[in-house]
C-alpha positions in Angstrom: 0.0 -25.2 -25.2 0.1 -27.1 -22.0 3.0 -29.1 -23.7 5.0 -26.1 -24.4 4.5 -25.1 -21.0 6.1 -28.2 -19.5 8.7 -28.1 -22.1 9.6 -24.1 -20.8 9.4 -25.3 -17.1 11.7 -28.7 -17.0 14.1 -27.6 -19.5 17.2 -26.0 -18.4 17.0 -22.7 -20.1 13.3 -22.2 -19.8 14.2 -22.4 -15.9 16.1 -19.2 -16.0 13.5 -17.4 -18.0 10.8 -18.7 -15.5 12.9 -16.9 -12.5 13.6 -13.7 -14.4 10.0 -13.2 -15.1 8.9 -14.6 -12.0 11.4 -11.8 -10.2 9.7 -9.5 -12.9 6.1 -9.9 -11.2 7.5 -9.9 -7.6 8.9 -6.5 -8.1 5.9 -4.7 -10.1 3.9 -6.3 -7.5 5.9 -4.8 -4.1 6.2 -1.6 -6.6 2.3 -1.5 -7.0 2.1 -1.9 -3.6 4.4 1.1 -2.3 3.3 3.1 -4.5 -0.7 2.3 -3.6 0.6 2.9 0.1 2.2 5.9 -0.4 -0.7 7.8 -2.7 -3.2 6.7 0.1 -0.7 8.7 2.4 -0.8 11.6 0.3 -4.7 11.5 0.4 -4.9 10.7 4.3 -2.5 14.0 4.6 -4.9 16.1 2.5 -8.1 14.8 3.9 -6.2 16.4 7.5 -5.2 19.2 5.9 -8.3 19.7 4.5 -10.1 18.9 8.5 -7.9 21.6 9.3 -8.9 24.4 7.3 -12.5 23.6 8.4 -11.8 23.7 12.2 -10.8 26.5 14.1 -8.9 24.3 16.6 -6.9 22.2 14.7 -3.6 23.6 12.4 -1.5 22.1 10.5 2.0 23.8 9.2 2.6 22.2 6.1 2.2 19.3 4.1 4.9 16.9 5.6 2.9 18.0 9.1 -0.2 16.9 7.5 1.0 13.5 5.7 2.5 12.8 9.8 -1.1 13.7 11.2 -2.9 11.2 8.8 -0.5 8.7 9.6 -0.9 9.0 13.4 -4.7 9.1 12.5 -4.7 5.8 10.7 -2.3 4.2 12.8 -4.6 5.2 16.5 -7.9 3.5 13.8 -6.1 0.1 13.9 -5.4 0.5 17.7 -9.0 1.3 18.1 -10.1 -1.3 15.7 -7.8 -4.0 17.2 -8.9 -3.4 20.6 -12.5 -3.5 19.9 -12.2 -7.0 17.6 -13.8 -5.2 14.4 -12.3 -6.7 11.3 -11.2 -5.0 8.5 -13.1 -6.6 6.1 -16.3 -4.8 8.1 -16.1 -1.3 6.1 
């Protein structure tokens, strides 16, 4: 197995292969990652929408609104957090 492996990584075609599936990864990866970052944007925004309806004080006009207020939310945590010295790693 090992063998074959060396055979696939020194020989000239192999090498193209090797890049197009090592491309392949990169881009499921950043994909898995977007789309990771953007459903836990979708939750933050319904979590403050949600905040909302329970408070008298606080209203939100919509769902782009509420996606925005999350954001700002989770962006003044890692101010917060950063200032203090907590890691992220503490949770």
């Amino acid at each position: 197995m090992i063998r074959h492996l060396l055979k696939l990584v020194w020989s000239r075609r192999g090498s193209n292969g090797l890049v197009a599936a090592e491309m392949l990864v990169s881009f499921l990866v950043l994909l898995g990652v977007l789309t990771l970052g953007l459903f836990y944007l979708v939750i933050n925004g319904l979590m403050f929408a949600l905040a909302a309806s329970l408070l008298d004080g606080l209203r939100v006009a919509g769902c782009l609104p509420a996606i925005l207020g999350g954001l700002v939310m989770a962006l003044f945590n890692v101010l917060i957090r950063v200032l203090r010295g907590d890691s992220a790693a503490a949770d």
